[in-house]
N, C-alpha and C positions, 0 to 999 in steps of 0.2 A: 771880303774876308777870304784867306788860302783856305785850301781842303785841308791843309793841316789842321787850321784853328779849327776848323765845322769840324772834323773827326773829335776834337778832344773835348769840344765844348758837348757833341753826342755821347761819349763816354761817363764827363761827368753828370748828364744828367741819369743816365741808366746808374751808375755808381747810389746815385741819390736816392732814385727812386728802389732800388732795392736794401737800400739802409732803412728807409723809410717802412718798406714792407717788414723787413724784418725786425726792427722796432713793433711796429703795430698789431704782430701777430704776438710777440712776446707781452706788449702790454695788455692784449685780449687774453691771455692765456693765464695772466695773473687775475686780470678783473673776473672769467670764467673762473677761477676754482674759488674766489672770495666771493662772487653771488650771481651762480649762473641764471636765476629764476630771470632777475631783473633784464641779464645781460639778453637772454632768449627772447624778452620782452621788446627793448628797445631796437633789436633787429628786424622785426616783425613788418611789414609794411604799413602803412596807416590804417589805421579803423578796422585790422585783422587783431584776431586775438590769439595768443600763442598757446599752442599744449604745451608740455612735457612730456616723457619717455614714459611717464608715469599715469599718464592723463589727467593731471593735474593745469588747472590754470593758473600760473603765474601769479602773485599778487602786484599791481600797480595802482597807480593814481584812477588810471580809466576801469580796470579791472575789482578795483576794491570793492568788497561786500557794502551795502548801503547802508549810512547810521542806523543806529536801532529805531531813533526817533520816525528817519522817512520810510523805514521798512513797517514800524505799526500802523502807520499812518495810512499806508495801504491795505494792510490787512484788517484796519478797523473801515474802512470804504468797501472793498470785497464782501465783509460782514454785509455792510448796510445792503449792499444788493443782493446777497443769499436772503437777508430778511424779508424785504419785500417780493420777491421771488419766492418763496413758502405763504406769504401774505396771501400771494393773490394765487395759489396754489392749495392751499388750506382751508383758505375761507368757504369753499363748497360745502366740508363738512358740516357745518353749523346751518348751511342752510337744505339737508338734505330731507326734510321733512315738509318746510312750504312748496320747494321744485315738486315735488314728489306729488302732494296734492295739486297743485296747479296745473300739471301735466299728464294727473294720472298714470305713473309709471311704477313698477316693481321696486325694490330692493336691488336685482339685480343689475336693473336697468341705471341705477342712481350706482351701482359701485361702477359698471363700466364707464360711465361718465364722469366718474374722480378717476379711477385709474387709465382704462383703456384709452379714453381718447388724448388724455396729458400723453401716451407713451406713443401713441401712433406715431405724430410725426417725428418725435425725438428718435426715432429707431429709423428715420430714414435721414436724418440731418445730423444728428451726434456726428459721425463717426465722418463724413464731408468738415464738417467745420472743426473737427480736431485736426482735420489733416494740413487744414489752413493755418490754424492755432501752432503748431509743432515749425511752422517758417515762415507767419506773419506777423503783424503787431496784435497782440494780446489783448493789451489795454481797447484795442476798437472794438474788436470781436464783441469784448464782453460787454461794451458803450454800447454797440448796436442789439444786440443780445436785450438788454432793461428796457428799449426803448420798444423793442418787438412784442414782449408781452405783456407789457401797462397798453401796446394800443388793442392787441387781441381780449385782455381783462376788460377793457372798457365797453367793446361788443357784446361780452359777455350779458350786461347790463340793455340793453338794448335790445337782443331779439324776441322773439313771440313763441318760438316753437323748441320742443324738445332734440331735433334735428340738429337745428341754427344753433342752438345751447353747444352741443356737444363741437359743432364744426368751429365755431368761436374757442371752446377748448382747447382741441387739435391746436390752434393758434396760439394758444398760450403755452402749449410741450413745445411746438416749433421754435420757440421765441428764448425760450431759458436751453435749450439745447447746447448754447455757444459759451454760458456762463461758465458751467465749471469745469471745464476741460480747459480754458484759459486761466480760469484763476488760480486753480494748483500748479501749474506751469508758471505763473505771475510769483507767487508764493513761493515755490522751489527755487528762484534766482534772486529774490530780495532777502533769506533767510538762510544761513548758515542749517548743517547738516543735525546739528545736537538744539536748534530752537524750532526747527521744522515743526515738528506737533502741535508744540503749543501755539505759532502760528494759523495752521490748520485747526486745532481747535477754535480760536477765538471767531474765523470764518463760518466755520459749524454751528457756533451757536446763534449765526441769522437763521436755520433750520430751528430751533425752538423762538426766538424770538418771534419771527413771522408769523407762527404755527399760535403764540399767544397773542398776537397784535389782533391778524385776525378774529379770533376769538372775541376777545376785550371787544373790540370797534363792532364786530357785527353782534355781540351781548347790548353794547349802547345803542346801536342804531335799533335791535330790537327791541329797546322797551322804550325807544322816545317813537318810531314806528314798526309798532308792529308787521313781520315777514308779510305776513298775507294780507296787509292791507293795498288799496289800488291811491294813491297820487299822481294827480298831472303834472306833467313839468312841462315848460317854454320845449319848443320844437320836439320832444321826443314822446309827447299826448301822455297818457294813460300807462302810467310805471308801478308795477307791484313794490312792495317795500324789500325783499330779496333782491331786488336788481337795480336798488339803490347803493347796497352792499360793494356792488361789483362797477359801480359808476365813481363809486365816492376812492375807489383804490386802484383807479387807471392812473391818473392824476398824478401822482407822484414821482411816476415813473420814470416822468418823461425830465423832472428835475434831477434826478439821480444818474438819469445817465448823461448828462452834463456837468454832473461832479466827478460820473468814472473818467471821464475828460481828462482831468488832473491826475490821474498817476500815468507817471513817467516809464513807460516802458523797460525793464531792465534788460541787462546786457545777458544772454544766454550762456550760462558757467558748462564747464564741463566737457565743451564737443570741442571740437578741430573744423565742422563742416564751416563751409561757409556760408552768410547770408540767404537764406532764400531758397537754399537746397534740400529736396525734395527725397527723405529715405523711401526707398523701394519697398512695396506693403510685404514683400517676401522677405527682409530682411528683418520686419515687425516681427512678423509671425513666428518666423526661426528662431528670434529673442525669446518669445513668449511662450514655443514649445521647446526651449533647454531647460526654460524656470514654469513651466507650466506648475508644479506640484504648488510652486507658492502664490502664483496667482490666481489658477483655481480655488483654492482652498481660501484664500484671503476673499475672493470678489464672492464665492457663493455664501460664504460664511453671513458678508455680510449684508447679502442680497435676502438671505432667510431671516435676517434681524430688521430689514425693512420692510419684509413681506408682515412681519409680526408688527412693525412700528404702525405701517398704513393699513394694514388689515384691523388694529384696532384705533389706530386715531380717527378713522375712516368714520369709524361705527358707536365710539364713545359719547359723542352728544347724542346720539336717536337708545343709546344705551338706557342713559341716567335719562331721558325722557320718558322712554317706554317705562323702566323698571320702577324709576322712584317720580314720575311724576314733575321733571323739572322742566321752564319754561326755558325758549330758546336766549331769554337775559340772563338767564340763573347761572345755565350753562356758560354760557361766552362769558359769565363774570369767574365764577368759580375754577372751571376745565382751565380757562384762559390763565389764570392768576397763578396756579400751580404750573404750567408748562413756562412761563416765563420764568420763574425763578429758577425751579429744578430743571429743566431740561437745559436753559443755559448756563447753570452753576456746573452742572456734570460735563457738558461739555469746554468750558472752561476750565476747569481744574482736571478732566481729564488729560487734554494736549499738555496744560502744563509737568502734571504726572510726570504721564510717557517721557516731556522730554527732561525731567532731571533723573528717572532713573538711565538715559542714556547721558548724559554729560555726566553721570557716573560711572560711565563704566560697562553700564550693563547692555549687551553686544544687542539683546534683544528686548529691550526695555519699552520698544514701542510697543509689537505687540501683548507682550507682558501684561500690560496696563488693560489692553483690551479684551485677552482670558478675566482676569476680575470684571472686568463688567458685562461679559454673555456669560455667566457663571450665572452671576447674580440677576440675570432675566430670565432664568427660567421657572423658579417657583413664581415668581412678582406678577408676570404676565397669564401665568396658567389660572391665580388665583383670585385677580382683581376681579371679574364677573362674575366670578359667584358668591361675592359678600352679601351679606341682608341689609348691609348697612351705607347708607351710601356713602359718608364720609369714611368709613374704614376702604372702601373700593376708592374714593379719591387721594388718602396716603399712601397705597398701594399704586394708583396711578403717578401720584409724585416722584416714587423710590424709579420705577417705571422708569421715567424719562432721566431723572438723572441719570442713571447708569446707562442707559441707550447712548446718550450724551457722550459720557465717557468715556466711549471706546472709540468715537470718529479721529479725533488728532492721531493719537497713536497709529490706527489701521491705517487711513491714508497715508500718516509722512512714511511710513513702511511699503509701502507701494512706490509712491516716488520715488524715496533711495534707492532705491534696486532696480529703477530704471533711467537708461541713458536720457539725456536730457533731449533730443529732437524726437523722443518715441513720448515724452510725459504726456504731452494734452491727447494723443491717441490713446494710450491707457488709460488716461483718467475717461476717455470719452468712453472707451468700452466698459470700463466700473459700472459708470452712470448705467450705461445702459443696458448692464447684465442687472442692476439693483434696481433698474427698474419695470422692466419684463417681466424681473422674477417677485419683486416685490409691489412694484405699484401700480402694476397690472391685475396679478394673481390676487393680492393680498387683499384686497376689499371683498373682489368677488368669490374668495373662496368662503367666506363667512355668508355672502349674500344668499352662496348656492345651498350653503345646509340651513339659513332661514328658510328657502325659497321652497326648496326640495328636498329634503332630508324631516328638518321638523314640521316643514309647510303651515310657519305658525312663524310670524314678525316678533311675537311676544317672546319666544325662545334663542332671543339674538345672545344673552349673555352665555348659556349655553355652546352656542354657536362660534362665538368669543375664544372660549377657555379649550374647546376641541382644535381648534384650528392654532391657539399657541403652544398646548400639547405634541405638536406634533412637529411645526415648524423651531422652537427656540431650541430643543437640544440638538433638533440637525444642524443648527448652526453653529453650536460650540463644539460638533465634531468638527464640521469645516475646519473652523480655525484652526485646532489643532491641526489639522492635517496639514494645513497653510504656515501654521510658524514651522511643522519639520524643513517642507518646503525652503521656505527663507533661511532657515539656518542653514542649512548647503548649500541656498544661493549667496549667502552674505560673506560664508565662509572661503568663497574660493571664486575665479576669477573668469568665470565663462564670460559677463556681461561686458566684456572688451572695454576700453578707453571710454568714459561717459563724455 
């Protein structure tokens, strides 16, 4: 071939290749303005997921939000492990009368063993395994998370000493540490922004369901055996009937977290980062003091409505035992049967609430929902221990839990939104663990302390009861308020950058 023909046969194809370009850009430029989302999408390189200018993600095939059906379906499984998680976090209540004689120990010594030692380790593990939770798989965390404290619960059941009790506890806070900081993170990406609550609520009501299951099961177990009676069993000799309680509810655990197996990890909405990537705890923090006013106000608000939650479910069965004479079956049948219904009716129909008055419209409809129900806890709670009646202090405990109930969907999915999505399982980690230093720590024993030392008289617990919600439930519907100002300037304007 002459260098003529190579000259023009190179001509024509540069001729080509620039018609070609220039075609391609004019067809991208038509397909860009008729649906840039998709186009931004399909550019993207595999298995990345694209923002927008807007910080938005894209909707696609890979990207689309999950049926309604596989997103309930998740969040009725997330339930079943909050429930048993209160189960075997709950159940001490009921039994703090036979530990108590068995071990001869205080009032105060039995609150710091429901509260202090659950929070110990939680307060040194939260905030490590949220920070895994915010760039790992979720779904494991909280697989490993069920399987950690049914074998700690099981110990439970098994040691001799008031020590070992409390160190086998420690193992049961360590173990539920990973749960919810993964599952509202799990939650926030299987659930669109306007069903978030009621999502979150439905998860919330394993928090009343466990809280009755317990109940229920150790009300049966004590009247087919009585707590303080002694049973031998095959390898573990001579078992008190209280630490069959805590044998008979290891057990399940280890099947549930073989169910958490099955949900499918969702795809993380809302960030740009990539895979794996690790936010800087200064960059947390900076997030947290531009919106401080709203998550102060929102996390103490509702750390003082769990100080009031566990400072009396703490104390409610040794209540109606001391006052009115009830036996530990009377109780786990009666206590039990109203926390099932009312505390997960309220918390059901609360999330749902919250979120139809925001898919109405209403900008602040989550926490909204949740001013009516710390409104409505502070006469209910101040006044339940000092009825003469004991069924009038059991309807008052009913109203109680419902509205307690009530307010979780709402307050949580209002925390979420307002934070970017690789900070969620570190927030929710730090909630937990400001609600429960300040509540499930505090809150048992600060009733224990004015039994112990103030009236220096057990008999004066319901007293003890009604001073200590006096004091805590209105500080917490100041919070809140202070915390919805909070959020309405954060919701309203745009410090929280790109989610």
């Amino acid at each position: 071939m002459t260098n003529l023909s190579l000259t023009r046969l190179w001509n024509a194809l540069r001729f080509a290749d620039r018609t070609y370009r220039l075609l391609d850009r004019t067809t991208l430029s038509c397909v860009l303005a008729l649906n840039k989302e998709r186009v931004c999408a399909l550019l993207q390189p595999p298995g990345s997921i694209s923002v927008l200018s807007d910080g938005r993600v894209p909707a696609t095939a890979e990207t689309a939000w999950p049926t309604r059906g596989a997103a309930w379906k998740v969040a009725v499984i997330l339930m079943l492990a909050n429930t048993l998680a209160f189960v075997d976090r709950q159940a001490l209540a009921l039994l703090v009368e036979p530990i108590k004689r068995d071990f001869d120990v205080s009032d105060t010594s039995m609150s710091l063993l429901y509260g202090l030692s659950f929070t110990l380790f939680y307060v040194l593990l939260g905030i490590p395994i949220a920070r895994i939770a915010d760039r790992a798989n979720r779904r494991n965390i909280a697989a490993l998370s069920v399987f950690a404290w049914s074998a700690a619960t099981t110990v439970c059941g098994m040691v001799r000493t008031f020590p070992l009790l409390f160190a086998a506890r420690v193992g049961v806070g360590a173990g539920e540490a990973g749960l919810g900081p993964a599952a509202y993170s799990i939650l926030s990406d299987y659930f669109q922004p306007k069903r978030l609550a009621g999502a979150i609520g439905v998860y919330q009501m394993g928090t009343y369901l466990g809280g009755a299951v317990a109940l229920l099961l150790g009300g049966l177990l004590a009247s087919a055996i009585p707590t303080g009676s002694t049973i031998i069993m095959p390898l573990l000799g001579a078992v008190r009937g209280w630490q069959l309680v805590f044998l008979g509810l290891g057990a399940p655990g280890l099947l549930l977290g073989l169910l958490m197996l099955r949900i499918k990890e969702p795809i993380r909405r809302d960030t740009g980062e990539a895979t794996g990537q690790v936010l800087p705890l200064t960059q947390f923090f900076a997030h947290l003091l531009t919106q401080r006013r709203a998550y102060l106000g929102i996390g103490f608000a509702f750390a003082l409505m769990i100080f009031v939650g566990n400072g009396t479910g703490a104390w409610i069965p040794a209540f109606f035992q001391r006052q009115f004479g009830w036996s530990t079956a009377e109780v786990g049948l009666r206590y039990g049967t109203v926390v099932f219904i009312f505390g997960t009716a309220g918390a059901f129909i609360g999330g749902h609430f919250a979120s139809w008055l925001s898919a109405r419209g209403h900008r602040h409809g989550n926490l909204g929902a949740a001013l009516l129900g710390f409104s409505a806890l502070i006469p209910l709670t101040i006044a339940f221990p000092l009825m003469a009646n004991p069924w009038v202090s059991l309807a008052l405990i009913a109203a109680m839990n419902f509205f307690a109930g009530f307010n979780f969907g709402g307050g949580l999915a209002a925390l979420q939104e307002m934070t970017p999505n690789r900070m969620r399982a570190l927030v929710a980690s730090a909630y937990m663990l400001l609600i429960n230093l300040i509540g499930g720590t505090l809150g048992p024993t600060a009733v224990a302390l004015i039994t112990d030392h103030w009236y220096a008289d057990p008999q004066r617990l319901p007293q003890a009861i009604s001073i200590t919600c006096a004091i805590a439930s209105p500080l917490a519907l100041i919070c809140l308020l202070i915390g919805m100002a909070g959020h309405r300037i954060s919701t309203s304007s745009s410090i929280a950058g790109p989610r």
